[in-house]
N, CA, C and O atoms as a DFTB+ gen file, in Angstrom:
644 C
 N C O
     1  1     101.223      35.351    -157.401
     2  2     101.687      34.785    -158.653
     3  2     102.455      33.494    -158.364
     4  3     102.997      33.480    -157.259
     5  1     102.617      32.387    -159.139
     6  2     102.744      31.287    -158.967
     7  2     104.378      31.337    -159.786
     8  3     104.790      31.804    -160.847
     9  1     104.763      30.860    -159.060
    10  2     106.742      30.628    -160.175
    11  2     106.021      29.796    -160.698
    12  3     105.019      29.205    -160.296
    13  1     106.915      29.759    -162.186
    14  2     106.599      28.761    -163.357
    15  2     107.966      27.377    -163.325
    16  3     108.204      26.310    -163.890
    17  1     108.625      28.368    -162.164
    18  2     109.954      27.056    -161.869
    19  2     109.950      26.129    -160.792
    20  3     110.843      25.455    -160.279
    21  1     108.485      26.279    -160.524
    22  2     108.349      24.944    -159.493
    23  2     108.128      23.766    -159.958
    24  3     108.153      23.686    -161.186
    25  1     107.922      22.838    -159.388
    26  2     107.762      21.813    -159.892
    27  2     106.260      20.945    -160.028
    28  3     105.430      20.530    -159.219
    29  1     106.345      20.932    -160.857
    30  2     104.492      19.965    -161.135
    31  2     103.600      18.951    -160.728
    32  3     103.228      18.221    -161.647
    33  1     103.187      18.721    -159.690
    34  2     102.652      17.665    -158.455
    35  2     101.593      17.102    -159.357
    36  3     100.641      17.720    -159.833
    37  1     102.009      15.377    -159.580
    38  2     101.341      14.790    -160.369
    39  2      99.775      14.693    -159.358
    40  3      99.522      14.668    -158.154
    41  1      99.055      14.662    -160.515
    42  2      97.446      14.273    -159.517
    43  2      97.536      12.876    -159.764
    44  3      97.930      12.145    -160.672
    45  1      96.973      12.751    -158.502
    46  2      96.390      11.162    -158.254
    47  2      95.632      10.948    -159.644
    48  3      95.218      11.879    -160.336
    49  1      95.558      10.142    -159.831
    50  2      94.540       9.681    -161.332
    51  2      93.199       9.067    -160.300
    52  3      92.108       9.382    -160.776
    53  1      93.126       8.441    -159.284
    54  2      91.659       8.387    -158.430
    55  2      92.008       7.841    -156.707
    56  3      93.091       7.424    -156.297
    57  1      91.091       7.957    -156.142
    58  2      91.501       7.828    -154.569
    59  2      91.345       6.450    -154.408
    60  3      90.519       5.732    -154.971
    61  1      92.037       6.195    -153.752
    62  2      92.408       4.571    -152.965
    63  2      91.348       4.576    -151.883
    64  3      91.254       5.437    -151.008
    65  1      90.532       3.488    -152.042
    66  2      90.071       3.544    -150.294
    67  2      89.550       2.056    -150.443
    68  3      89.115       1.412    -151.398
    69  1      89.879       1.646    -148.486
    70  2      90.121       0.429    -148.458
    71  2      88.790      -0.040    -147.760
    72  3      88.309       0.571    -146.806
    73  1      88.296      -1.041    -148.247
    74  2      87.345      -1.905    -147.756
    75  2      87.274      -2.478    -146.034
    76  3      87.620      -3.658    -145.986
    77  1      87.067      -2.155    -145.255
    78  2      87.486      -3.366    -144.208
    79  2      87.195      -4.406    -143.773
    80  3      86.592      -4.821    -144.762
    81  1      87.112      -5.440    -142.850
    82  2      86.260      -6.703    -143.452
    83  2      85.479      -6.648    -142.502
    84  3      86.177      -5.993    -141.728
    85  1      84.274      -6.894    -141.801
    86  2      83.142      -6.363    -140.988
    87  2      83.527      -7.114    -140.341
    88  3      84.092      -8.099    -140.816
    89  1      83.313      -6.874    -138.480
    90  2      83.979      -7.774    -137.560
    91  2      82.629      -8.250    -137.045
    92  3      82.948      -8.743    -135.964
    93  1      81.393      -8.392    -137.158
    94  2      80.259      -8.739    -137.127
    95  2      79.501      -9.499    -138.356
    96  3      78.542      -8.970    -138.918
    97  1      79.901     -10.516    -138.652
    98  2      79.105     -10.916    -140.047
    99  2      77.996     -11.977    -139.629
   100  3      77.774     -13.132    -139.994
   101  1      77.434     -11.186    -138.787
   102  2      75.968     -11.699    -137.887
   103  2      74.582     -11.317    -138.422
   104  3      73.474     -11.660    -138.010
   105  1      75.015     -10.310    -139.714
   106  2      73.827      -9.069    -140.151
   107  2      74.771      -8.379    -141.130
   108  3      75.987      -8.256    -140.978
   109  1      74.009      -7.929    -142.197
   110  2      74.467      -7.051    -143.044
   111  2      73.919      -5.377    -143.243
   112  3      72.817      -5.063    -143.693
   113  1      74.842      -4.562    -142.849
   114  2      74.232      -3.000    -143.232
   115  2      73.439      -3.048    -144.680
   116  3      73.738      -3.971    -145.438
   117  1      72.536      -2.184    -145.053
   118  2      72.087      -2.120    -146.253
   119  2      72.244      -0.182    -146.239
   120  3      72.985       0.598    -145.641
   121  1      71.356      -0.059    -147.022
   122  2      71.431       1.582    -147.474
   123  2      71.217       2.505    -146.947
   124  3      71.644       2.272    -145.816
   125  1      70.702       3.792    -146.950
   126  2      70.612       4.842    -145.820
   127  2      69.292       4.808    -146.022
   128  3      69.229       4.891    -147.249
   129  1      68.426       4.754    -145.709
   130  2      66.871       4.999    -145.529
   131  2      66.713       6.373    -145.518
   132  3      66.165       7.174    -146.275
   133  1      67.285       6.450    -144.546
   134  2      66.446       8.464    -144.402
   135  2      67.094       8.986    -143.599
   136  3      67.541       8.412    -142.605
   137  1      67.320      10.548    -143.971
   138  2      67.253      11.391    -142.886
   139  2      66.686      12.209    -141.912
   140  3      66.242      13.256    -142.383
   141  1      66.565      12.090    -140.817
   142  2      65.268      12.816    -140.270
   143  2      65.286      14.055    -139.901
   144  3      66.344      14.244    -139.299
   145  1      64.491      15.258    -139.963
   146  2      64.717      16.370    -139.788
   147  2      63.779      16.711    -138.797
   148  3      62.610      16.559    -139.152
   149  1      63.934      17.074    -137.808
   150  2      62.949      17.990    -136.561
   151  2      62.340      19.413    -137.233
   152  3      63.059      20.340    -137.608
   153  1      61.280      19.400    -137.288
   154  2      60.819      20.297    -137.786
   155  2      59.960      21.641    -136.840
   156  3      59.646      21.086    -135.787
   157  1      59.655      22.558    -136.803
   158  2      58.815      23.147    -136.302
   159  2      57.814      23.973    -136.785
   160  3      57.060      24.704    -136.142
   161  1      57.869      23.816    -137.802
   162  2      56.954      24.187    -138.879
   163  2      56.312      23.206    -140.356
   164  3      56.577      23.488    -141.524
   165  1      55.528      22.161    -139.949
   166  2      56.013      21.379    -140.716
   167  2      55.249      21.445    -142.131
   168  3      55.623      20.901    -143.170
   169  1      54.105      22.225    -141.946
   170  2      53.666      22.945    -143.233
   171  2      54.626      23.638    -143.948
   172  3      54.641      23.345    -145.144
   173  1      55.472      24.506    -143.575
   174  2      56.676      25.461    -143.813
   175  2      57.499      24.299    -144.658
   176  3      57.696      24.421    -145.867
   177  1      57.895      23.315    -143.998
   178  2      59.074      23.007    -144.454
   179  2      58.798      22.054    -145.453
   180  3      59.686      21.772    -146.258
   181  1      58.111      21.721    -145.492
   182  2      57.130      20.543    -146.991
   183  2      56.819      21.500    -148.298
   184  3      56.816      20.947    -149.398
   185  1      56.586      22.763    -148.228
   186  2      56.401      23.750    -148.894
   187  2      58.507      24.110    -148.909
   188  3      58.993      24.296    -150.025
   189  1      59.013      24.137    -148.262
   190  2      60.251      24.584    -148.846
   191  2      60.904      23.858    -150.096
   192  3      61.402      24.311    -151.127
   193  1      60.619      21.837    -149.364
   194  2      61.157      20.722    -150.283
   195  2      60.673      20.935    -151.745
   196  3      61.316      20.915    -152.794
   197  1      58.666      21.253    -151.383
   198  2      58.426      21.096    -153.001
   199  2      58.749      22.511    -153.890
   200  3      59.269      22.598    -155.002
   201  1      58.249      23.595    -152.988
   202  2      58.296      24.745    -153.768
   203  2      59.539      25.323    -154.308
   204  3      59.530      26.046    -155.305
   205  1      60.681      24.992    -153.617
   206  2      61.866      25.922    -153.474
   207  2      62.634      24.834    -154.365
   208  3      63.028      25.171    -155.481
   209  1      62.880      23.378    -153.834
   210  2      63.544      22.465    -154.277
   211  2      63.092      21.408    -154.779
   212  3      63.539      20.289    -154.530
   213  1      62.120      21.667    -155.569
   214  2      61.606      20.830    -156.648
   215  2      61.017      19.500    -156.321
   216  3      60.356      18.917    -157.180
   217  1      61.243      18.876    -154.914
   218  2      60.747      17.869    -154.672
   219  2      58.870      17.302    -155.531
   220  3      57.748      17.750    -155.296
   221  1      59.203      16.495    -156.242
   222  2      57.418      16.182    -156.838
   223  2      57.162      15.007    -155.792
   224  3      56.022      15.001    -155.329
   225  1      58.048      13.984    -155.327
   226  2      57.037      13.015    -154.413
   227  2      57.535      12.927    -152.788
   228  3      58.477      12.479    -152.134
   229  1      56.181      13.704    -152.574
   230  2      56.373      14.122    -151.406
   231  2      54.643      13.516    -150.920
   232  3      53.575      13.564    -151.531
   233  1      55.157      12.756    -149.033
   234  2      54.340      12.205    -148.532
   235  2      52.956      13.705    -147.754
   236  3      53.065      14.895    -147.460
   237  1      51.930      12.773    -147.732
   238  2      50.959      13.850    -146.861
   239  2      51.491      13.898    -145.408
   240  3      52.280      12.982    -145.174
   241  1      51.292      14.616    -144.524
   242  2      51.537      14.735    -143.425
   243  2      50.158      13.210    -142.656
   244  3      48.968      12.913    -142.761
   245  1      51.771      12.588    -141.737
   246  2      50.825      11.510    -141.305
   247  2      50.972      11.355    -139.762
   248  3      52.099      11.267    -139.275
   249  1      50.013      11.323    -139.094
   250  2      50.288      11.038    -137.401
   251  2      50.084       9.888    -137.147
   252  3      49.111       9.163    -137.356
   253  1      51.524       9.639    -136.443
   254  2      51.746       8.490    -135.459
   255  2      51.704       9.129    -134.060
   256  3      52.602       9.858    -133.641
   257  1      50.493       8.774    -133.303
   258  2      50.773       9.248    -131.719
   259  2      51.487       8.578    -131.279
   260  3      52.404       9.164    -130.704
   261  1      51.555       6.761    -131.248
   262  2      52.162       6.080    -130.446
   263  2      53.997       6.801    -130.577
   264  3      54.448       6.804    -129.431
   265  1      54.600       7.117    -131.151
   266  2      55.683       8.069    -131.458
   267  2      55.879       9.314    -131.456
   268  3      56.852       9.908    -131.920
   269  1      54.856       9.799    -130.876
   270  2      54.882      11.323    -130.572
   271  2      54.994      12.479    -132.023
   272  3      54.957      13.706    -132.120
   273  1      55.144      11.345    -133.013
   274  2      55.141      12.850    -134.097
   275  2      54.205      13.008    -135.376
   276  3      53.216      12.275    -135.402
   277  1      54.371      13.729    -136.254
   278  2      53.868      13.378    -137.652
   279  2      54.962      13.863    -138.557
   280  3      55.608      14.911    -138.561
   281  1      54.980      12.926    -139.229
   282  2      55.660      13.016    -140.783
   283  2      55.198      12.794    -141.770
   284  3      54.176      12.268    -142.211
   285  1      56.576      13.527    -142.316
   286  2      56.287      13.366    -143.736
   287  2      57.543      13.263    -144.911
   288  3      58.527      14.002    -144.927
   289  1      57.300      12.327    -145.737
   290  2      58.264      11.899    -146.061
   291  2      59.014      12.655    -147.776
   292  3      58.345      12.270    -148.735
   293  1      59.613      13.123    -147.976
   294  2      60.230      13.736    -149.243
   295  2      61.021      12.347    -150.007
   296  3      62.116      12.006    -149.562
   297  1      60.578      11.800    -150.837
   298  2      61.731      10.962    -151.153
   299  2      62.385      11.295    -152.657
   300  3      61.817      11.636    -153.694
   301  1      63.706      11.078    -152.393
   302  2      64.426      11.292    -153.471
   303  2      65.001      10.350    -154.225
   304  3      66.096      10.623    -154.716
   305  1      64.517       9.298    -154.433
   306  2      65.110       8.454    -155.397
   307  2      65.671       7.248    -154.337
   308  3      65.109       6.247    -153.895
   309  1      66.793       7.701    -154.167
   310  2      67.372       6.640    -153.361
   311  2      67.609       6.661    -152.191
   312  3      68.350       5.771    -151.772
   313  1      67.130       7.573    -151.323
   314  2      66.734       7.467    -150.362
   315  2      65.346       9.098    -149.740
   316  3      64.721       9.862    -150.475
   317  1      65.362       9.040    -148.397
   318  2      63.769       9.773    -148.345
   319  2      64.487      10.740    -147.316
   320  3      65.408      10.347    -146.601
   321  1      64.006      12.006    -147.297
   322  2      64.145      12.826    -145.918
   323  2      62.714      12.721    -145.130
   324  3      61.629      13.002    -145.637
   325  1      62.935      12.233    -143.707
   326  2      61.506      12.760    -142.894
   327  2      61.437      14.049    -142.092
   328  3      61.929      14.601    -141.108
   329  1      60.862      14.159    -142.726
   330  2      60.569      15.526    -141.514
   331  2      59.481      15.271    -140.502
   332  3      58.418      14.703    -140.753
   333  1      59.849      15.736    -139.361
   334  2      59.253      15.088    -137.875
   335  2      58.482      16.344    -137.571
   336  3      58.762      17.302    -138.292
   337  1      57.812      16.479    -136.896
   338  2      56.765      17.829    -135.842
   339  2      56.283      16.587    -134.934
   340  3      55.920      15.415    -135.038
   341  1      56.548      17.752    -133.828
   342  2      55.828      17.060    -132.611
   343  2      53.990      16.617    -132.289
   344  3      53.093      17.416    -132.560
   345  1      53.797      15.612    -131.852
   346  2      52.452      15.196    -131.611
   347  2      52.357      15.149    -130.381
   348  3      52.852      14.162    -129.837
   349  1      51.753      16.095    -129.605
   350  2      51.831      16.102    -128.367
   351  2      52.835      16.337    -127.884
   352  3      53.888      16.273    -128.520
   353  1      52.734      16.815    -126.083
   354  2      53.487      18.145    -125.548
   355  2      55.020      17.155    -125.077
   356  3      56.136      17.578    -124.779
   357  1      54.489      15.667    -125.168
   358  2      54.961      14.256    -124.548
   359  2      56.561      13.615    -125.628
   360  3      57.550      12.907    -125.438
   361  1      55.782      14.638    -127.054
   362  2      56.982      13.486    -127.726
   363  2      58.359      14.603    -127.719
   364  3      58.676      15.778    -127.533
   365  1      58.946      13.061    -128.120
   366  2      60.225      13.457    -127.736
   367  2      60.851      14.613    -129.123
   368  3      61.784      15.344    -128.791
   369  1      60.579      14.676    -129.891
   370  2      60.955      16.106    -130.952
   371  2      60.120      17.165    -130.334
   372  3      60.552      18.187    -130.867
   373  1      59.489      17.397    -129.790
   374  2      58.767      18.808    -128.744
   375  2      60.279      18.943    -127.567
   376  3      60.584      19.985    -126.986
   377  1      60.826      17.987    -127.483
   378  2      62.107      18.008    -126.330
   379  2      63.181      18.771    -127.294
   380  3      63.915      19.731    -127.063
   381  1      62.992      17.975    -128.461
   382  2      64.419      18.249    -129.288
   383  2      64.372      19.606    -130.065
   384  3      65.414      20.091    -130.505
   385  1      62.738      20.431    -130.290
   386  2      63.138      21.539    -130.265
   387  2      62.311      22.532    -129.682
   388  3      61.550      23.383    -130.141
   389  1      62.799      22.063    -128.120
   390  2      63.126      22.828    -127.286
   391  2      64.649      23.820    -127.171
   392  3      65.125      24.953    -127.097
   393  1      64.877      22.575    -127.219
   394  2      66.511      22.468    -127.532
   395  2      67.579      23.534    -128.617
   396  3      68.705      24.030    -128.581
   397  1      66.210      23.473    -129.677
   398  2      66.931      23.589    -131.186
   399  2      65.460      23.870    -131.984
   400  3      64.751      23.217    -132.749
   401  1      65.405      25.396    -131.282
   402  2      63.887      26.156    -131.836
   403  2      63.852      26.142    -133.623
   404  3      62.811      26.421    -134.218
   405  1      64.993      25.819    -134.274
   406  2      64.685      26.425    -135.510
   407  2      64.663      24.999    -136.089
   408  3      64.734      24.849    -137.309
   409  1      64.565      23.914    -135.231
   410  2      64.945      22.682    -135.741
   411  2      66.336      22.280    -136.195
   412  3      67.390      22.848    -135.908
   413  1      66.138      21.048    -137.063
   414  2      67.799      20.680    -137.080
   415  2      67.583      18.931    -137.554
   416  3      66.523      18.307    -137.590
   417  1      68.902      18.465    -137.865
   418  2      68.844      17.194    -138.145
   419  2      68.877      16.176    -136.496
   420  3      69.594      16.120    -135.497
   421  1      67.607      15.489    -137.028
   422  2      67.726      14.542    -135.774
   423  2      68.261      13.231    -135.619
   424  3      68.800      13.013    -134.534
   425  1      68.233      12.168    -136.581
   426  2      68.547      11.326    -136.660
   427  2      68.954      10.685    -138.610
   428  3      68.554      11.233    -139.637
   429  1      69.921       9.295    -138.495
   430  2      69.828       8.622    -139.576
   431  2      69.487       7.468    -139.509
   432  3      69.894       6.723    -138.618
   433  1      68.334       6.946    -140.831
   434  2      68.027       5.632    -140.549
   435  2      68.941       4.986    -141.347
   436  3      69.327       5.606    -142.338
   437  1      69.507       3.552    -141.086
   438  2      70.197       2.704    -142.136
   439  2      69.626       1.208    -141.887
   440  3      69.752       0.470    -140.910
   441  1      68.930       1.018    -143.163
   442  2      68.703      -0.526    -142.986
   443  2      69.823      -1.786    -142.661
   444  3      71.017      -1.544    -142.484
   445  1      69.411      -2.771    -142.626
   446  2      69.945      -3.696    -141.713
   447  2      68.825      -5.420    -142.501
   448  3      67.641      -5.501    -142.828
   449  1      69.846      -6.366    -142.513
   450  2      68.960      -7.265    -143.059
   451  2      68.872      -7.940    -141.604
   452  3      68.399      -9.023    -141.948
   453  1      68.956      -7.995    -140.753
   454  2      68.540      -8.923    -139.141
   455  2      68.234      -7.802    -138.131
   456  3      69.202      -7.171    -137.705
   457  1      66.988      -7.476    -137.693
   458  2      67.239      -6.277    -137.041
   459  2      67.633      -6.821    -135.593
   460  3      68.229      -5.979    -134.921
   461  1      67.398      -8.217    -134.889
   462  2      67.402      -8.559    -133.614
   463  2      69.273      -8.885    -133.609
   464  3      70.145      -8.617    -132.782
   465  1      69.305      -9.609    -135.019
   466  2      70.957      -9.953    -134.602
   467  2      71.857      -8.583    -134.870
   468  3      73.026      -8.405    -134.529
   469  1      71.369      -8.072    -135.264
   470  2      72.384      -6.100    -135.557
   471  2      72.423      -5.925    -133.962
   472  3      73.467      -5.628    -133.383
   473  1      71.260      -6.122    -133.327
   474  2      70.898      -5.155    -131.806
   475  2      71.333      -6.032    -130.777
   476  3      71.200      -5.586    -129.638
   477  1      71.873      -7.296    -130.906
   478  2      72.225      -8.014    -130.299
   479  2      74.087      -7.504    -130.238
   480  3      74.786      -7.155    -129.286
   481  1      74.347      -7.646    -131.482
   482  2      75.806      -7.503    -132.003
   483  2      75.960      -6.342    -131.723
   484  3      77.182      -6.201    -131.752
   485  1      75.477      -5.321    -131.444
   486  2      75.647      -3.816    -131.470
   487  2      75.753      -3.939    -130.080
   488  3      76.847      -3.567    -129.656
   489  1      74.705      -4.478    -128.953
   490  2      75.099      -4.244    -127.653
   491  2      76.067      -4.623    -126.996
   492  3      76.537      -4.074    -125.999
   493  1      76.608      -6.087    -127.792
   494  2      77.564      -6.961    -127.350
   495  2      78.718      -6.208    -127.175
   496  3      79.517      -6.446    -126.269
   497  1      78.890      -5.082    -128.196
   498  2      79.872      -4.367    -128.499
   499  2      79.992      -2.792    -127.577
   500  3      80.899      -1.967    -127.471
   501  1      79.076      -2.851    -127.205
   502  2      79.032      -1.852    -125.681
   503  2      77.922      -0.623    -126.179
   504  3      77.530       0.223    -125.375
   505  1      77.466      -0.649    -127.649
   506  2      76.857       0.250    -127.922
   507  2      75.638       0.202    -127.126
   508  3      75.381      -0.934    -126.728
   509  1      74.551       1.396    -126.669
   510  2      73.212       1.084    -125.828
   511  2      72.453       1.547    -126.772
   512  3      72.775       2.445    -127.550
   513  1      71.492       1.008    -126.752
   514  2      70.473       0.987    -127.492
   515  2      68.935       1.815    -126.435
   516  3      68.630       1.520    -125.279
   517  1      68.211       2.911    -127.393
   518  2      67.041       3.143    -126.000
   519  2      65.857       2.644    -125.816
   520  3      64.999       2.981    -125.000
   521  1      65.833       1.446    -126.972
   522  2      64.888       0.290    -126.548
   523  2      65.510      -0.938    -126.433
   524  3      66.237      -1.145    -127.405
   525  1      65.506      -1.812    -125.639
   526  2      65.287      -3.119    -124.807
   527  2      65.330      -3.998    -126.445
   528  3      66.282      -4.678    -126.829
   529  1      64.071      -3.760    -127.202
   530  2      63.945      -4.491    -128.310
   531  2      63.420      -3.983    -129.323
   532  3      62.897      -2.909    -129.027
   533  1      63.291      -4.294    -130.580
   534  2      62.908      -3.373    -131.699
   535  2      61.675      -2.946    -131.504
   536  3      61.129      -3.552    -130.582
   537  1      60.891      -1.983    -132.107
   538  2      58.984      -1.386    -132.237
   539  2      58.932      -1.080    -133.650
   540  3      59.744      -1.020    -134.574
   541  1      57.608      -0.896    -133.483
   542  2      57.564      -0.652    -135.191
   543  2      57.199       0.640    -135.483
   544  3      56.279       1.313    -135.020
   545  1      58.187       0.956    -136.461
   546  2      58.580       2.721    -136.880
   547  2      57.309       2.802    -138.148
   548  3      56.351       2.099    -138.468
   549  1      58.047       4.329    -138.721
   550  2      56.953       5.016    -139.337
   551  2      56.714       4.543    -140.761
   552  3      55.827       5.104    -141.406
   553  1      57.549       3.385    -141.413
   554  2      57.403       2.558    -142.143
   555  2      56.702       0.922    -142.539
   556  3      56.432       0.246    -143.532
   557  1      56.625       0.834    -140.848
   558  2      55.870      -0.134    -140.474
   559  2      56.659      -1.563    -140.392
   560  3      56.191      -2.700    -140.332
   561  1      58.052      -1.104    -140.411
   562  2      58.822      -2.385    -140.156
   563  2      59.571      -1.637    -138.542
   564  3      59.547      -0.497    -138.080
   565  1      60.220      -3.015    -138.038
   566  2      60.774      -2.818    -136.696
   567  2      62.019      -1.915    -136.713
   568  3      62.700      -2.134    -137.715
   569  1      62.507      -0.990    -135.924
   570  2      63.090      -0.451    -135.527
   571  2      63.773      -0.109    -134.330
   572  3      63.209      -0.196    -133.239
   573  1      65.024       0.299    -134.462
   574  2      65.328       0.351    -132.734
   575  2      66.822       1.548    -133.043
   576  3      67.647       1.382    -133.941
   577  1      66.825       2.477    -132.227
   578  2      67.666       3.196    -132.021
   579  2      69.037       3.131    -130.804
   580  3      69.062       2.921    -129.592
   581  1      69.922       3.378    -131.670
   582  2      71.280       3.572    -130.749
   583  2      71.717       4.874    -130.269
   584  3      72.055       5.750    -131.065
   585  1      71.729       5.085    -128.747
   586  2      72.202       6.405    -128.559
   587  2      73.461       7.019    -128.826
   588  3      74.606       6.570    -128.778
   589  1      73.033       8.072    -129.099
   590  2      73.705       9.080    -129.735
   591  2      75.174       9.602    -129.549
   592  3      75.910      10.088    -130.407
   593  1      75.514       9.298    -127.701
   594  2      76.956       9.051    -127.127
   595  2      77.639       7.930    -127.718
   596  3      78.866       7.851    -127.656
   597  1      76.945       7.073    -128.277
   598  2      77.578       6.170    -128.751
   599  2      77.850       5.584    -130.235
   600  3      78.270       4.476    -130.569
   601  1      77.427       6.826    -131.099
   602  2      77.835       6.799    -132.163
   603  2      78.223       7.854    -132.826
   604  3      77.956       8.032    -134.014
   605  1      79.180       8.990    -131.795
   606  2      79.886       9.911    -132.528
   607  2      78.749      11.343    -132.509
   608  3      78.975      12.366    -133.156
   609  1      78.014      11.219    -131.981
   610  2      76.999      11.673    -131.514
   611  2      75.749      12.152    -132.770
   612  3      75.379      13.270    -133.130
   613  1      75.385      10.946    -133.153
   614  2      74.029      11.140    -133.993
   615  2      73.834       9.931    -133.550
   616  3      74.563       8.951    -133.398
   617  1      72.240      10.258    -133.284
   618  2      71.377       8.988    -132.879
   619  2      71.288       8.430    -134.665
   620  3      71.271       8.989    -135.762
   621  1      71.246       7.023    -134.148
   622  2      71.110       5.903    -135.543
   623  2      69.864       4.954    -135.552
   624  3      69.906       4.380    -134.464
   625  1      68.886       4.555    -136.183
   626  2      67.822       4.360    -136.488
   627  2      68.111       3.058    -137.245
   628  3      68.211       3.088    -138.471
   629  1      68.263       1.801    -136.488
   630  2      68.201       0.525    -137.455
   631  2      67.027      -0.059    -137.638
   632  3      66.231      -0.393    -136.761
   633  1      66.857      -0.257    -139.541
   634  2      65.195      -0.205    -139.279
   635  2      65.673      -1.815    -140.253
   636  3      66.778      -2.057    -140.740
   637  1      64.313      -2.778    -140.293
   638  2      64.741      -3.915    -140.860
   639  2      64.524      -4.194    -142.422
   640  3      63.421      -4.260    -142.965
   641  1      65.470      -4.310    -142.901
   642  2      65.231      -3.813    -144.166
   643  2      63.968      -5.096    -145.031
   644  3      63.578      -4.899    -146.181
């Protein structure tokens, strides 16, 4: 039971939060693109998005060998979930669930309006990157990933917006 003789803790009327000013204004972040999900069932889990959770636009399952996987994309408006399955014994989500049999979140993409000056500015800054230079992802624009020790530990996916 609560005393009625305490005293009444005004609520905030809304939260303060502060902008900071980007110490790189070499490139601008843009929006979240996607989240990627490791899948191991990837019939299963395309059937969970639409059947269970209503998803209506949802991509066909598409193989990229040169990337070791196939996806498929759920998108929700303002941004898309991919779901990954391995393509061959070689790619690297056959590693990741090894790892993490029931699957799991693998990565986030966030666009970027310069993808060479982000990856430039990003290394400068000690972050490593596990390509040398951008390739072209499952959208068909360039991409390049930052490892995962080095961002709090989720790999990050800068794709060019």
């Amino acid at each position: 039971m609560f005393s009625r003789s305490l005293p009444r803790l005004a609520a905030p009327l809304a939260r303060q939060f502060t902008t900071a000013t980007p110490n790189h204004p070499v490139f601008q972040l843009g929006r979240l693109n996607h989240v990627a999900i490791a899948v191991p069932d990837l019939a299963k889990s395309t059937a969970f998005y639409k059947n269970v959770l209503g998803a209506t636009d949802v991509s066909e399952s598409v193989a990229l060998p040169e990337h070791g996987v196939y996806t498929v994309f759920v998108n929700l408006g303002n941004t898309k979930i991919e779901l990954l399955h391995p393509h061959g014994d070689k790619s690297p989500i056959a590693k990741f669930l090894e790892r993490n049999q029931d699957g799991g979140m693998h990565h986030i993409c966030i666009e970027v309006d310069d993808i060479n000056a982000a990856l430039t500015k990003v290394t400068e800054m000690g972050v490593r990157s596990l390509d040398k230079k951008p390739k072209i992802g499952a959208h068909g624009k360039p991409v390049v990933f930052l490892h995962p020790k080095d961002c709090g530990g989720v790999l990050v996916e800068l794709e060019q917006a």
